[in-house]
Phi, psi and omega in degrees: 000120169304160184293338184264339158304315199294291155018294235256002166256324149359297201270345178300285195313305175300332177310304186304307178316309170309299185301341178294298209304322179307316209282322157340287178281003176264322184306324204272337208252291208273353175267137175230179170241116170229136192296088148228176216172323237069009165124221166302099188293133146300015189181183174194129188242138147265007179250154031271358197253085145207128203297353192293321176265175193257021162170175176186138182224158213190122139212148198222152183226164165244147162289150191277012150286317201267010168242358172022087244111096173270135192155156183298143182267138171237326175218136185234128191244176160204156198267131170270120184330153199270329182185116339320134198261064163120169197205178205250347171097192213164149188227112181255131177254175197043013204296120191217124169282100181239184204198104175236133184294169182206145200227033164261151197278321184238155186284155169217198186310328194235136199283349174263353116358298181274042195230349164066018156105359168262190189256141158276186198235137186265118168270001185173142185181121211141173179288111150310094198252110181303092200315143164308174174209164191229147166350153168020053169270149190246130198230109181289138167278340201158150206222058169323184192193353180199067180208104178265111194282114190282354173084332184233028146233178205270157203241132157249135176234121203235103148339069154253163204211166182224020192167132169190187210209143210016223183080045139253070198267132185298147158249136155326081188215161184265151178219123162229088188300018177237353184268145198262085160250149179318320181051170189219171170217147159206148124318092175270041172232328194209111205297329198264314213340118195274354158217189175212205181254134200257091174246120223294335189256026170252129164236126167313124181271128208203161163219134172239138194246147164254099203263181191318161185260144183273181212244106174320119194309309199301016197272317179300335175296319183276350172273322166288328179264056151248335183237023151265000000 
């Protein structure tokens, strides 16, 4: 190899290097975590996780101010109420998580409505085992792996289950009537059911965290023929 190929592997090699080192450190500074709800919560629900009934489907949405990150979701948490402090978990089978963007203000009677007209994303799908919990415990719902939050529509989130078993664990959430929340509707008979019961002044309390968006391999081929 001549002085000027060694040169030119060199500044290749310092290149990757740099750039591994950027992608690192941007992964470290943009993944967050954001607190949403509606502010400080005032109340607390146990659904969708509660074993009492013989299925069930559920959805609530969040807005896209309050998660302002476009990027892949890696974790959707939800918090357990301070008093009561906590349930004993519980185990839902047939269990299915999705997860859509949505362009609707509010949820309403019929869930494929609030789906605004996109397709969800299955984030999960299987028996869901609800952890025990103790007071102001952060209990994750779900840890997606193949859900990208685009930052301008609104985030919907849907439960159902077709068997379960305990699970009254309080989750967090605010109820105000006169504040413009998302509210939620569910069926508690039936996992397909196409509409439920609507309740208007509730917003769920949650923290979802958003990670680096990942970096297309083809990135590294235009960073060497930069340095041929």
């Amino acid at each position: 190899m001549g002085i000027r190929e060694e040169v030119s592997e060199m500044k290749y090699r310092y290149a990757l290097l740099t750039f591994a080192l950027l992608i690192a450190a941007s992964s470290a500074a943009v993944a967050e975590e954001h607190v949403v709800g509606g502010g400080t919560p005032n109340s607390n629900n146990t659904f969708p996780f509660w074993g009492n009934y013989p299925a069930f489907r559920w959805q609530t949405m969040w807005f896209q101010y309050e998660i302002d990150e476009a990027g892949p979701i890696t974790k959707i948490e939800w918090q357990i109420w301070s008093n009561p402090s906590g349930g004993p978990g519980g185990s839902f089978t047939g269990c299915n998580v999705l997860l859509c963007h949505t362009g609707i203000p509010a949820i309403t009677a019929n869930f494929r409505d609030n789906y605004g007209g996109n397709t969800p994303v299955t984030a999960f799908s299987g028996t869901f085992v609800l952890p025990p919990s103790s007071a102001d415990e952060w209990i994750t719902v779900v840890a997606p792996t193949n859900f990208d939050f685009n930052n301008r529509d609104n985030l919907l989130i849907e439960v159902s289950w077709t068997g379960g078993s305990g699970g009254v664990n309080p989750f967090k959430c605010r109820n105000a009537g006169s504040n413009p929340f998302p509210g939620r509707v569910y069926n508690s008979s039936s996992a397909t059911a196409e509409t439920g019961l609507v309740t208007a002044n509730m917003h769920r309390y949650g923290r979802i965290t958003v990670n680096y968006p990942a970096v297309a391999p083809t990135s590294l081929g235009r960073i060497k023929s930069l340095y041929n």
